[in-house]
TORROSE-730957 format. One record per residue (C-alpha): residue in one letter; z, x, y. Coordinates in pm, whole numbers, padded with zeros to 5 digits, always signed. Layout:
BEGIN
AZXY;...
//
This chain:
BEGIN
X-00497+00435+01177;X-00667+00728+01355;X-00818+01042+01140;X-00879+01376+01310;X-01264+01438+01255;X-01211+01800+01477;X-00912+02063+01450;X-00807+02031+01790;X-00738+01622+01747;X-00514+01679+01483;X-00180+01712+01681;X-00269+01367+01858;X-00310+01194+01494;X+00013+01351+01396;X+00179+01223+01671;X+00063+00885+01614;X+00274+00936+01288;X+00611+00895+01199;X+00806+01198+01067;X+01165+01215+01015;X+01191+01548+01236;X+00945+01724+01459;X+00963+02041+01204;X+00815+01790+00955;X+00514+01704+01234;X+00492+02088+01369;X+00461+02198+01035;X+00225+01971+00921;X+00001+01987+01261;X-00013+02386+01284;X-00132+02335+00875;X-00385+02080+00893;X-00531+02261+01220;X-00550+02563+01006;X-00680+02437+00712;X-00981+02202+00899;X-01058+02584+01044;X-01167+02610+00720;X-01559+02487+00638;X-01482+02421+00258;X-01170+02176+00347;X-01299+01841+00342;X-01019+01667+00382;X-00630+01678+00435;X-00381+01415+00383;X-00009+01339+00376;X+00111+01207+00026;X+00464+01073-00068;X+00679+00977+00153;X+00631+01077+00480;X+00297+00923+00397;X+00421+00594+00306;X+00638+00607+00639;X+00990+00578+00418;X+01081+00959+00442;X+01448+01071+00624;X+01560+01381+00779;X+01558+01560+00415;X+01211+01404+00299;X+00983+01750+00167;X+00654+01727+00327;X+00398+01666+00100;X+00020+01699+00181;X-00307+01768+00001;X-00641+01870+00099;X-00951+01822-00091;X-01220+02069-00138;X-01549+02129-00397;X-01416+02280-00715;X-01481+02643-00680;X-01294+02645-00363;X-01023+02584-00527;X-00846+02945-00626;X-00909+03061-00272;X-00735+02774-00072;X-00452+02754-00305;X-00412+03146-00137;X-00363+02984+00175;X-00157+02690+00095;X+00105+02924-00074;X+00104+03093+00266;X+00175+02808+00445;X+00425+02625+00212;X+00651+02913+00272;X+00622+02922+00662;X+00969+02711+00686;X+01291+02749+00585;X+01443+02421+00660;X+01233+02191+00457;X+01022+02214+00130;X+00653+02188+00135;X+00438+02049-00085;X+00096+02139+00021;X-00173+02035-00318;X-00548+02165-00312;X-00732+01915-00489;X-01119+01871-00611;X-01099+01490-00581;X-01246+01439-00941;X-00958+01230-01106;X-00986+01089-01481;X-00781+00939-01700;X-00593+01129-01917;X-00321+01103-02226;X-00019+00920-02027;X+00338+01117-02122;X+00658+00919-02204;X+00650+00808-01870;X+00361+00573-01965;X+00213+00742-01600;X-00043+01041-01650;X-00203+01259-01405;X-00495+00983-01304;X-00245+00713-01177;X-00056+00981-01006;X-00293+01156-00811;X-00493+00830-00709;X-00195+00667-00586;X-00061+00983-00415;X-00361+01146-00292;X-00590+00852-00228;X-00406+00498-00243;X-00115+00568-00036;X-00271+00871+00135;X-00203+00895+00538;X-00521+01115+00584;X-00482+01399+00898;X-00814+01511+00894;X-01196+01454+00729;X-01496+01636+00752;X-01757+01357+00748;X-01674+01110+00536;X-01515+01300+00271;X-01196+01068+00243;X-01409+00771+00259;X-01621+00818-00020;X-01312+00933-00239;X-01099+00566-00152;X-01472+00368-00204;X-01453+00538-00511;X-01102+00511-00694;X-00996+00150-00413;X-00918-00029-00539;X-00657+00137-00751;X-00948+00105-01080;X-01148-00127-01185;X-01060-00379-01392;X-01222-00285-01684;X-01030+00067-01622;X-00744-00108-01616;X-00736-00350-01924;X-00836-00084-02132;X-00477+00143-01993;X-00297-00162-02051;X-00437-00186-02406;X-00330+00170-02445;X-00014+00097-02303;X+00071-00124-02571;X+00165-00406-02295;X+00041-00677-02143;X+00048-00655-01825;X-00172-00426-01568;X+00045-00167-01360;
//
């Protein structure tokens, strides 16, 4: 699995990749080139399932890209730009800080944490990295949690079993 560690390798890594159509790759190449123009984006990834390489011809395109917390207002600017630059598919496009805790989990017995680790980290097809940005964020939430982390959400849970 090849990351893009300059702009202009970006469209090679995304062709390396398997969309469902080449709007989903276009659009998701002329983004990620954009946003690595940017010094404060870190990283950028595709989440969900285009990600996971089960998406079809009506999959959205989901990606995020990490940046330092007070970036965040002024690249969520841009990403509403961008998730509106196509008509024939939805975009997803997250701005993230990278600093996931656990939370209270909903009725869905899933909060926020498990979410954005598995989307934006765990199962995370990464485009581009500045560094080793994504690197240091899957040494430090992969695996999954720790298992301390992890009896203690079971315990919470009410179950026995780890999810």
């Amino acid at each position: 699995m090849t990351t893009a560690h300059q702009s202009d390798e970006i469209p090679g890594v995304c062709a390396g990749i398997s969309f469902p159509t080449e709007t989903h790759r276009s659009l998701a190449a002329e983004t990620a080139v954009a946003l690595a123009g940017d010094p404060r984006v870190m990283a950028i990834c595709l989440t969900c399932f285009i990600a996971r390489n089960v998406a079809d011809y009506q999959a959205d395109l989901d990606m995020v890209a990490f940046t330092a917390r007070e970036h965040i207002s002024a690249l969520e600017a841009a990403a509403e730009r961008h998730c509106t630059a196509s008509s024939e598919i939805h975009f997803d496009l997250e701005i993230s800080h990278g600093d996931f805790a656990p939370g209270q989990q909903g009725w869905t017995n899933v909060d926020a944490f498990e979410l954005e680790v598995g989307n934006y980290v765990a199962y995370a097809r990464p485009l581009f990295e500045r560094g080793d940005a994504f690197q240091q964020l899957e040494a430090r939430y992969l695996p999954y949690y720790e298992d301390a982390l992890a009896q203690r959400r079971t315990v919470l849970r009410g179950d026995d079993q780890p999810r």
